[in-house]
C-alpha positions as semicolon CSV with decimal commas, in nm:
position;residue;x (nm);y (nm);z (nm)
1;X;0,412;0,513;-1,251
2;X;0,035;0,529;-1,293
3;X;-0,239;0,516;-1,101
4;X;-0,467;0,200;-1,114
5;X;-0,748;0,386;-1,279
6;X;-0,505;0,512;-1,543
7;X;-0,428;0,071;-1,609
8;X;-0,863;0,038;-1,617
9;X;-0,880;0,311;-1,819
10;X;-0,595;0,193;-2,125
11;X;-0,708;-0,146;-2,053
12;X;-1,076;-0,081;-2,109
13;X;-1,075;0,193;-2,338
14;X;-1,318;0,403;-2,078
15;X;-1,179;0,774;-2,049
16;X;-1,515;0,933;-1,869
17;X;-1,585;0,673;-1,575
18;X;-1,828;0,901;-1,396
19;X;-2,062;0,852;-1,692
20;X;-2,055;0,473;-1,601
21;X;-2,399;0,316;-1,447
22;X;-2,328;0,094;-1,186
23;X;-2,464;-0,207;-1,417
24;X;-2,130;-0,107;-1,675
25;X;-1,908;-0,091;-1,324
26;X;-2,012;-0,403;-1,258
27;X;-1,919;-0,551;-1,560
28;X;-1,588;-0,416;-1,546
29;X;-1,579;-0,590;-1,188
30;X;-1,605;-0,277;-0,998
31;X;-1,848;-0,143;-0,766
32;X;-1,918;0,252;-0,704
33;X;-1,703;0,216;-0,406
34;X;-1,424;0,017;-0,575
35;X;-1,388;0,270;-0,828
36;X;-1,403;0,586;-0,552
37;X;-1,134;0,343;-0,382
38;X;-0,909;0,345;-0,708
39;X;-0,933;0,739;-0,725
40;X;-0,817;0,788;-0,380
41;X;-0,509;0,547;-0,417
42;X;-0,169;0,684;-0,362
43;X;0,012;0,539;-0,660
44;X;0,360;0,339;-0,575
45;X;0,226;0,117;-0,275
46;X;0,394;-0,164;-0,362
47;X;0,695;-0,017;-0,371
48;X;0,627;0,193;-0,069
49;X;0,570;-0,157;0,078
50;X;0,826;-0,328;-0,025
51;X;1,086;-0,042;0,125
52;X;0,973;-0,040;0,451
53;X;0,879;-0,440;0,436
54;X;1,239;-0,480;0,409
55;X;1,342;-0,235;0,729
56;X;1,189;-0,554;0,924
57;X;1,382;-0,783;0,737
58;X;1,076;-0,884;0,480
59;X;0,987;-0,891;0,156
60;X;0,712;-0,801;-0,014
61;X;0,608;-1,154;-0,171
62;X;0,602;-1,220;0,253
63;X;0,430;-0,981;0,302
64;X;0,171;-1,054;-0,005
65;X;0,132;-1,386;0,068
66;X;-0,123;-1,425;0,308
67;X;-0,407;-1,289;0,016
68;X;-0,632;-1,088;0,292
69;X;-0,367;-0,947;0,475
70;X;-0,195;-0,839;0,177
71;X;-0,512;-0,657;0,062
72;X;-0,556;-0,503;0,377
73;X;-0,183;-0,355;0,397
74;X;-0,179;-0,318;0,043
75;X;-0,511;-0,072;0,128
76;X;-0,361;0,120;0,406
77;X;-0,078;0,187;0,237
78;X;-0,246;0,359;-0,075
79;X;-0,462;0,534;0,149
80;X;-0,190;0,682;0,399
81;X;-0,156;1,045;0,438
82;X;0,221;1,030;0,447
83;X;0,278;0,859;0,110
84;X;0,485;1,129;-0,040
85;X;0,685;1,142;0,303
86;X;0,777;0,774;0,244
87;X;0,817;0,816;-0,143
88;X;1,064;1,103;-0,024
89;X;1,253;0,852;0,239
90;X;1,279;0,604;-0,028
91;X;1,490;0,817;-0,249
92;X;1,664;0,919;0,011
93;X;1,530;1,284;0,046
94;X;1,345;1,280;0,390
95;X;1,320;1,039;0,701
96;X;1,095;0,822;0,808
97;X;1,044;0,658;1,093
98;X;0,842;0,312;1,102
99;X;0,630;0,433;1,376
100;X;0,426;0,667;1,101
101;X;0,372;0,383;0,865
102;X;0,028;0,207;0,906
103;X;0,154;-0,151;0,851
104;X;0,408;-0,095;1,124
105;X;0,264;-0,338;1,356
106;X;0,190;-0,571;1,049
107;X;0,552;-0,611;0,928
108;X;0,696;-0,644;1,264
109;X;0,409;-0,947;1,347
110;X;0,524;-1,089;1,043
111;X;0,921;-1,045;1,101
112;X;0,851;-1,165;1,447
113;X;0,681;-1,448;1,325
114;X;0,949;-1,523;1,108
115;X;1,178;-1,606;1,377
116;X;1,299;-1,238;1,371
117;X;1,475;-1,148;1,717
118;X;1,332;-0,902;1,859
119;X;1,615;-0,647;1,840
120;X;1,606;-0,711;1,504
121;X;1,276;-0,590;1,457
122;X;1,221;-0,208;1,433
123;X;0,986;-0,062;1,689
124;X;0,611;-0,026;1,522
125;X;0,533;0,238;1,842
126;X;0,828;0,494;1,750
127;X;0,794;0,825;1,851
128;X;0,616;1,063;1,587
129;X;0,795;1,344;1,461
């Protein structure tokens, strides 16, 4: 997998950004802070997503399909300190418990929402390890 400014980069031909004014950033669509956003991102957060999306009984597209909240949780997730935790639980080499994930409370709105019954619906609020 590769990181979003690895895509901008093949995509644009750019290999040094931090020679860019912010005039060529913002022809590329990017401000200072997008870019600094794109450098931070844990690659994989749509995947990350969509594995713990689907211990509340959702899918990604559900979750993605509400444009601002899917920015926001696609954000949080690329930014959370326990990506590689969760990339770990996903192959099946650590666990994880849905209380540590930052869209917690997000999926289980959304499952609720849904018509998910509650018991149904793993606890957001789990205990942290």
């Amino acid at each position: 997998m590769h990181s979003p400014l690895t895509a901008l980069r093949r995509i644009f031909r750019v290999q040094d950004w931090t020679g860019l004014s912010d005039e060529e950033l913002a022809d590329l669509g990017l401000s200072r802070v997008d870019y600094a956003v794109l450098c931070e991102t844990h690659v994989g957060s749509h995947q990350r997503m969509a594995a713990m999306a689907a211990r509340f009984g959702l899918t990604l597209d559900e979750v993605l399909a509400d444009e601002a909240l899917g920015a926001e949780a696609t954000a949080l997730c690329g930014h959370c300190a326990d990506a590689s935790t969760c990339r770990m639980a996903i192959a099946g080499e650590a666990e994880f418990p849905v209380g540590r994930c930052p869209n917690a409370e997000t999926y289980a709105a959304l499952a609720a929402e849904n018509g998910a019954p509650a018991s149904a619906v793993p606890s957001g609020r789990e205990a942290q390890p």
